[in-house]
KEROKE-472909 format. One line per field, with one value per residue (C-alpha): residue number from 1; chain; x, y, z. Coordinates in steps of 0.5 Angstrom, whole numbers, plus 500, padded with zeros to 3 digits. Example, Ala and Ser with C-alpha at 12.3 -4.5 7.8 and 13.67 -1.06 7.14 Angstrom:
BEGIN
tortor <- c(1_2)
lomi <- c(A_A)
xx <- c(525_527)
yy <- c(491_498)
zz <- c(516_514)
//
This chain:
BEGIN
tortor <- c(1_2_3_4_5_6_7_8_9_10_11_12_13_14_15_16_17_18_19_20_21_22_23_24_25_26_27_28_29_30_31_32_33_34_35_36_37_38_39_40_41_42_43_44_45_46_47_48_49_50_51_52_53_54_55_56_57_58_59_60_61_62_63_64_65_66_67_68_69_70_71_72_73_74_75_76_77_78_79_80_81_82_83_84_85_86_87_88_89_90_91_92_93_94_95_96_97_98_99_100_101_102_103_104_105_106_107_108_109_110_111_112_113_114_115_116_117_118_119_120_121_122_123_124_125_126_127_128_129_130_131_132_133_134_135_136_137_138_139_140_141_142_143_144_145_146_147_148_149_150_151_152_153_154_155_156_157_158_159_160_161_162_163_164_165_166_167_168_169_170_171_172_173_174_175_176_177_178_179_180_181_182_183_184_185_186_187_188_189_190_191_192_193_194_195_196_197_198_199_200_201_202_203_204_205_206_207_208_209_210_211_212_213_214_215_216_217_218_219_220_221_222_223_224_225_226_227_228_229_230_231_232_233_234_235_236_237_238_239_240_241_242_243_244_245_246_247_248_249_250_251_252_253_254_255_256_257_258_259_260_261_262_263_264_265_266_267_268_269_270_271_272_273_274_275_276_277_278_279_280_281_282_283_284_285_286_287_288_289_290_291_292_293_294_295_296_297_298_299_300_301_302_303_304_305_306_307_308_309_310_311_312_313_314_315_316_317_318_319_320_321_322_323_324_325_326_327_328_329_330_331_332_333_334_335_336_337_338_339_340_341_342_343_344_345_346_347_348_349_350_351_352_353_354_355_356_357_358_359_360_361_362_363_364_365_366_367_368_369_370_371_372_373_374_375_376_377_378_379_380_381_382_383_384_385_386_387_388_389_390_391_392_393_394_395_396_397_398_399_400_401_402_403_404_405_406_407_408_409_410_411_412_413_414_415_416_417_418_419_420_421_422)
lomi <- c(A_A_A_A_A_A_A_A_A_A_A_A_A_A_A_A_A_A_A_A_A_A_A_A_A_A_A_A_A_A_A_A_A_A_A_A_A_A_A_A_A_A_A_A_A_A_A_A_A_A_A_A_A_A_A_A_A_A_A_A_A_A_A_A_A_A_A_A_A_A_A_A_A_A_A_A_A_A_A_A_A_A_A_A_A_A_A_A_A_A_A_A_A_A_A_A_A_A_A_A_A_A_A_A_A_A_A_A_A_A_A_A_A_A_A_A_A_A_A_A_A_A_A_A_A_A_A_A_A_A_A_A_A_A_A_A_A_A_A_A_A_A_A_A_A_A_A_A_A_A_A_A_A_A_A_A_A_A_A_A_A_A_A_A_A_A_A_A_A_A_A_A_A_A_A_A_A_A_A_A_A_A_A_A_A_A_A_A_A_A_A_A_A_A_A_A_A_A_A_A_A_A_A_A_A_A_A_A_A_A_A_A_A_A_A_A_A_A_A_A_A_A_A_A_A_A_A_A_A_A_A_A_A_A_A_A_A_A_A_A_A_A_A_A_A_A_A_A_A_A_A_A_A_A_A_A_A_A_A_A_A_A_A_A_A_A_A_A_A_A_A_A_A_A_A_A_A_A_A_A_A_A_A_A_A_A_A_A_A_A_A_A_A_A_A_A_A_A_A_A_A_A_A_A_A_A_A_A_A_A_A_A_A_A_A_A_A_A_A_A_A_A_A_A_A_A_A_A_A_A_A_A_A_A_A_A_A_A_A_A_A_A_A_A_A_A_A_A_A_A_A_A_A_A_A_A_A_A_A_A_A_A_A_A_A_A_A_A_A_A_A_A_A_A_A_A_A_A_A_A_A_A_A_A_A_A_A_A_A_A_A_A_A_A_A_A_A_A_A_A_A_A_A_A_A_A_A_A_A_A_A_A_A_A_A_A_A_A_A_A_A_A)
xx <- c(500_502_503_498_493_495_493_487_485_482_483_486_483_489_486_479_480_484_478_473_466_463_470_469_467_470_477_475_475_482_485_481_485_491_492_493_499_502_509_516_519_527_532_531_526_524_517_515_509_513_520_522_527_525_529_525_530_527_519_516_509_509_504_507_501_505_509_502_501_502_500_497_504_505_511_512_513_519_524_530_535_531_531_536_543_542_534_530_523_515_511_511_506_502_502_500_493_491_496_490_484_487_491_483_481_487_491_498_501_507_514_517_521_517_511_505_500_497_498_492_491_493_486_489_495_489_486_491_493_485_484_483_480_472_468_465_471_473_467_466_474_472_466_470_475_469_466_473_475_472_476_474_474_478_474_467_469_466_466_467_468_475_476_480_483_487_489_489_496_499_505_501_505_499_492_485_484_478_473_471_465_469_474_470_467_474_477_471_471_478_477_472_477_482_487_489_495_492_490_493_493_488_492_495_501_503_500_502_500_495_496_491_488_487_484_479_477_475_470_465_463_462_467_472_470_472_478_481_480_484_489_489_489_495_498_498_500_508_507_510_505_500_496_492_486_482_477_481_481_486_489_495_496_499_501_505_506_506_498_498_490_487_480_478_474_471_469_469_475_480_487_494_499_505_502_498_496_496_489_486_484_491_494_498_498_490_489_492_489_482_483_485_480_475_478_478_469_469_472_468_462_463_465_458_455_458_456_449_448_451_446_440_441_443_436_432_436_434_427_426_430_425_418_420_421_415_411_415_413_407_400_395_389_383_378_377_381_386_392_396_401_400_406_405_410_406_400_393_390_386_388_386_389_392_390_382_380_378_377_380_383_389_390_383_383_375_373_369_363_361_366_363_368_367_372_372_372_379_382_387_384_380_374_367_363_365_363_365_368_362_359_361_359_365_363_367_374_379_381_386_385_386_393_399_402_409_408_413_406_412_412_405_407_403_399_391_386_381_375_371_374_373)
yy <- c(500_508_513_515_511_512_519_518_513_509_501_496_491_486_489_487_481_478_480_477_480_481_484_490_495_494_493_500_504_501_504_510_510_507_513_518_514_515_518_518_512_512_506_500_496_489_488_486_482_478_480_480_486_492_497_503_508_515_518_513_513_507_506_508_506_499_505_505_498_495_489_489_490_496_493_496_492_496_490_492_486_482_486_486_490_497_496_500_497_497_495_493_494_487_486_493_492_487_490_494_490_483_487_488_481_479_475_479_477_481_481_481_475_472_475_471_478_479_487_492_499_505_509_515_516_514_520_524_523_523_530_533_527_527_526_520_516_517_515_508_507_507_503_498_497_496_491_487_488_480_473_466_463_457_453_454_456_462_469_474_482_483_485_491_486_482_475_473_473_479_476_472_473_472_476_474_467_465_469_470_466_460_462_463_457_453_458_457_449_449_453_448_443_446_446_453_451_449_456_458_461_457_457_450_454_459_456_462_463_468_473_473_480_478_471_475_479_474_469_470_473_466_463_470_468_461_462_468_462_458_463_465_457_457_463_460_453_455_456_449_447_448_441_440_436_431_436_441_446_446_449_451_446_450_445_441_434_434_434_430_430_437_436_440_447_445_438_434_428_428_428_427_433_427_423_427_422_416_413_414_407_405_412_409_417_416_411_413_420_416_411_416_420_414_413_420_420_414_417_424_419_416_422_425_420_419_427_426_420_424_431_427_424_430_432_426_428_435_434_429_434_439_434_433_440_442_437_440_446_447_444_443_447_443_445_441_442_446_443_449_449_454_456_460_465_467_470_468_461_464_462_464_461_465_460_460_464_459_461_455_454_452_448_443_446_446_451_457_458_465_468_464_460_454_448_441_438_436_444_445_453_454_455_456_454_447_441_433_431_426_431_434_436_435_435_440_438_435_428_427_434_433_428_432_428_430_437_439_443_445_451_453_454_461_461_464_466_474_473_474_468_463)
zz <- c(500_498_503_499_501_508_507_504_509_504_505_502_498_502_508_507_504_510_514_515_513_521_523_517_521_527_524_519_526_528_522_522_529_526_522_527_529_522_522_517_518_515_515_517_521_525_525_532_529_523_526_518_517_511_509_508_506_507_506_507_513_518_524_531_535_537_541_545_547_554_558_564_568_563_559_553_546_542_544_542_543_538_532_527_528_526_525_530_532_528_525_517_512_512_519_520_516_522_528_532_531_533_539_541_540_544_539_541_548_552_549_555_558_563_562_559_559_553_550_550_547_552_551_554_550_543_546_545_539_537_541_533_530_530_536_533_531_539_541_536_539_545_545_541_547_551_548_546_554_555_555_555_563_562_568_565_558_557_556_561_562_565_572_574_579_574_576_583_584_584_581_577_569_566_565_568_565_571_572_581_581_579_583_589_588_588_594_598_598_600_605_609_607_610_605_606_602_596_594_588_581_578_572_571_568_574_580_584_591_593_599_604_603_595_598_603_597_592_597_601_608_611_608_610_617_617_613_618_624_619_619_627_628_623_625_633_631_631_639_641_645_640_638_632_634_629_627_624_630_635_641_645_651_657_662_656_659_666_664_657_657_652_651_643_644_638_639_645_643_648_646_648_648_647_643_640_632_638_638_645_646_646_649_656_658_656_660_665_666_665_671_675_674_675_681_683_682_686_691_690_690_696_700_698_700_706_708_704_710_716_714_713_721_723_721_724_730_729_727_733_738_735_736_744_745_742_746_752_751_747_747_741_740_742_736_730_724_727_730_732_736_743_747_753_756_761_764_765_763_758_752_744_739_733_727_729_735_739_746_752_758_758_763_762_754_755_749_751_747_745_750_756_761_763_766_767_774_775_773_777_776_782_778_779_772_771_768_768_762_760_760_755_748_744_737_735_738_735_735_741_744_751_750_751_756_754_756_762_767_771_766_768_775_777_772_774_772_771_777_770_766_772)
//
C-alpha cells in the first residue's frame, strides 16, 4: 500500500480480503485510529509481528500505534535485543493491516521474557493522538474497546467481562483466565476443606499462591470467617504447644506434658498432648488419665454419699429433737380441723388460738363457746363454772384434743386466771 493511500484513509483490498465479513466494520474504526499514528518511518525496521526486517530508506509512512500498547503490567513492546543490528522496531505494511484489530481480540501476547499478558491498546495516549479527530470516531473506538475487554473463563468456557482485578495473584505472568464466580466457588471449597495450601492461581501454568487480602477478596462472607479462623489456628500453630485435633481445629495446651489430656473446644474428643495422632484407645497416657479419673469419681461419690447420710441423720435428729421440744412446751389447739400448736409464755390461763380464734382453757382445754367460760372438774384453776368430761358435748374437738401427755406442767406454775374467766 501507498503512503498515499494511508493518507486518503482509503482500505486496502489486501486489508478486506484478509478479514472476514463480520469484523469490517470494527477493523474499519481500527484503521480510521491506526491513521493518526502514522508518521515518517527511514532506515531499516524489525516488524514486531512477523519479526522480517524491511529497509525503507526515506519518505515512507509506517504506524507507531505498536509504541501504545501494554500489557496488564505495563511492559512495552518495542523490543530492541530481538530486532536486527541497526533495525529499529515496527510494524511492517502487511501485519500492519490487522495489528490494531487483532491487538483488541486478544491475539497479541507481551514481548517481555517471562510475561504471559496479553497486550492492549493505551486509551488515554489513543485519546490523545485522537483529541483532532471527529468526536465520533473516539466514540466508535472507545465502545469497540469496551465491547472487546472480554476473555474466555478456561474453568467453565465462557466468555466473561474482564475484571479490573486482573488475576488472582499479583505475581500472576498472566491475564485473568478464570472468572470470580469460579474462582469463589474453587477458593471456598478448599477453605471448608481445610486446604488453605492449595490455593493458587488456577492457571495450570502458573499456580502462584494468592495472598491472604486477594483471598478475602474473592469468597464469601461465611467462608472469609472460616478462612480467618483457619489462619488464627495456622498462625498459633508455631507455638510448641499448639496440638491439632482430628476435626481440623485446635489449641494451645499450657500445661505441656505434666498433663497429656487436652479436651478440643471445637469437638468433645479427648486428645493426647504426647501422643497426639495416637488412638486413645491405646493411649497408655490416656488410659492412665482415664483410670485416674475414674478413681477419683468413686471416691467423690463415696465422700458425697457419705455426707449426704450424716446430713439426713443429722435432721432425723433435729426433726426428733424439734418434735420433743415442742410436745414439752406447747399444747395443740382443741378445735376440730385446726391442730395448731400454742406455747404459753405466761399470764392468764385464757388461751386464744391465733389460727382459728378459738377460745380455751389451757390447763383442761375445755372451749368456751360464745366467750362463755367453762371447766372440767378435775381443772386444777379454781374454777367455778365446770362440767364433767361425760358431759361434755364434744362435736367440735379434735380427735386426740386432751392427749398432751408429754407437756412439761412445771412450765405453767403460777398461772391464774381473770374472777371474770373463772
Amino acid at each position: 500500500m501507498s503512503a498515499a493511500d494511508r493518507a486518503s484513509g482509503s482500505p486496502s483490498s489486501s486489508g478486506t480480503d484478509s478479514a472476514e465479513q463480520d469484523d469490517f466494520e470494527p477493523w474499519k474504526i481500527c484503521w480510521e485510529v491506526n491513521l493518526a499514528f502514522y508518521e515518517v518511518a527511514s532506515g531499516p525496521q524489525t516488524c514486531l509481528v512477523c519479526w522480517k526486517t524491511n529497509d525503507y530508506g526515506g519518505g515512507v509512512y509506517r504506524s507507531t500505534l505498536w509504541m501504545s500498547v501494554r500489557c496488564w503490567s505495563g511492559h512495552g513492546q518495542g523490543n530492541f535485543d530481538a530486532c536486527e543490528p541497526g533495525a529499529a522496531p515496527g510494524i511492517c505494511a502487511r501485519c500492519d493491516q490487522d495489528y490494531l484489530l487483532d491487538v483488541l481480540k486478544g491475539k497479541h501476547a507481551c514481548r517481555r521474557k517471562g510475561c504471559r499478558r496479553l497486550v492492549r491498546v493505551n486509551e488515554g495516549m489513543v485519546r490523545k493522538r485522537l483529541a483532532s479527530a471527529p468526536a465520533e470516531t473516539l466514540n466508535s473506538f472507545s465502545a469497540l474497546v469496551e465491547r472487546s475487554k472480554v476473555f474466555e473463563c478456561m474453568v467453565h468456557c465462557d466468555e466473561v467481562a474482564c475484571s479490573d482485578d486482573g488475576p488472582p495473584a499479583p505475581t500472576c505472568a498472566h491475564d485473568q483466565n478464570v472468572c470470580d464466580d469460579c474462582v469463589r466457588t474453587e477458593f471456598e471449597g478448599k477453605i471448608r476443606a481445610n486446604r488453605l495450601k492449595d490455593l493458587k492461581c488456577l492457571d495450570p501454568d502458573c499456580r502462584k499462591e494468592v495472598p491472604s487480602k486477594r483471598v478475602r477478596e474473592l469468597v464469601g462472607p461465611e467462608a472469609r470467617k472460616i478462612y480467618d479462623k483457619k489462619l488464627a489456628l495456622t498462625s498459633i500453630s508455631k507455638n510448641p504447644k499448639f496440638r491439632w485435633c482430628k476435626c481440623g481445629s485446635g489449641q494451645i495446651h499450657a500445661p505441656g506434658e505434666t498433663s497429656p489430656e487436652w479436651k478440643c473446644l471445637n469437638c468433645p474428643r479427648q486428645n493426647c498432648y504426647v501422643c497426639n495422632d495416637i488412638d486413645i484407645t491405646t493411649c497408655a497416657h490416656l488410659r492412665a488419665v482415664n483410670a485416674a479419673r475414674k478413681h477419683q469419681q468413686e471416691q467423690q461419690r463415696r465422700a458425697a454419699r457419705a455426707a449426704l447420710e450424716k446430713k439426713q441423720a443429722e435432721e432425723r435428729e433435729n426433726t426428733a429433737a424439734t418434735r420433743e421440744h415442742l410436745a414439752r412446751t406447747s399444747k395443740l389447739c382443741p378445735k376440730k380441723d385446726c391442730g395448731l400448736r400454742i406455747a404459753r409464755a405466761a399470764g392468764c390461763g385464757h388461751m386464744t388460738c391465733r389460727g382459728c380464734s378459738t377460745e380455751f382453757c389451757w390447763v383442761c382445754k375445755v372451749i368456751w363457746k360464745n366467750r362463755v367460760p367453762l371447766h372440767l372438774d378435775t381443772c386444777s384453776l379454781a374454777a367455778t363454772k365446770k362440767t364433767t368430761l361425760a358431759a361434755l358435748d364434744k362435736s367440735d374437738y379434735a380427735k386426740g384434743w386432751q392427749d398432751d401427755s408429754r407437756y412439761d406442767d412445771s412450765a405453767d406454775e403460777g398461772i391464774w386466771l381473770l374472777d371474770g374467766h373463772r
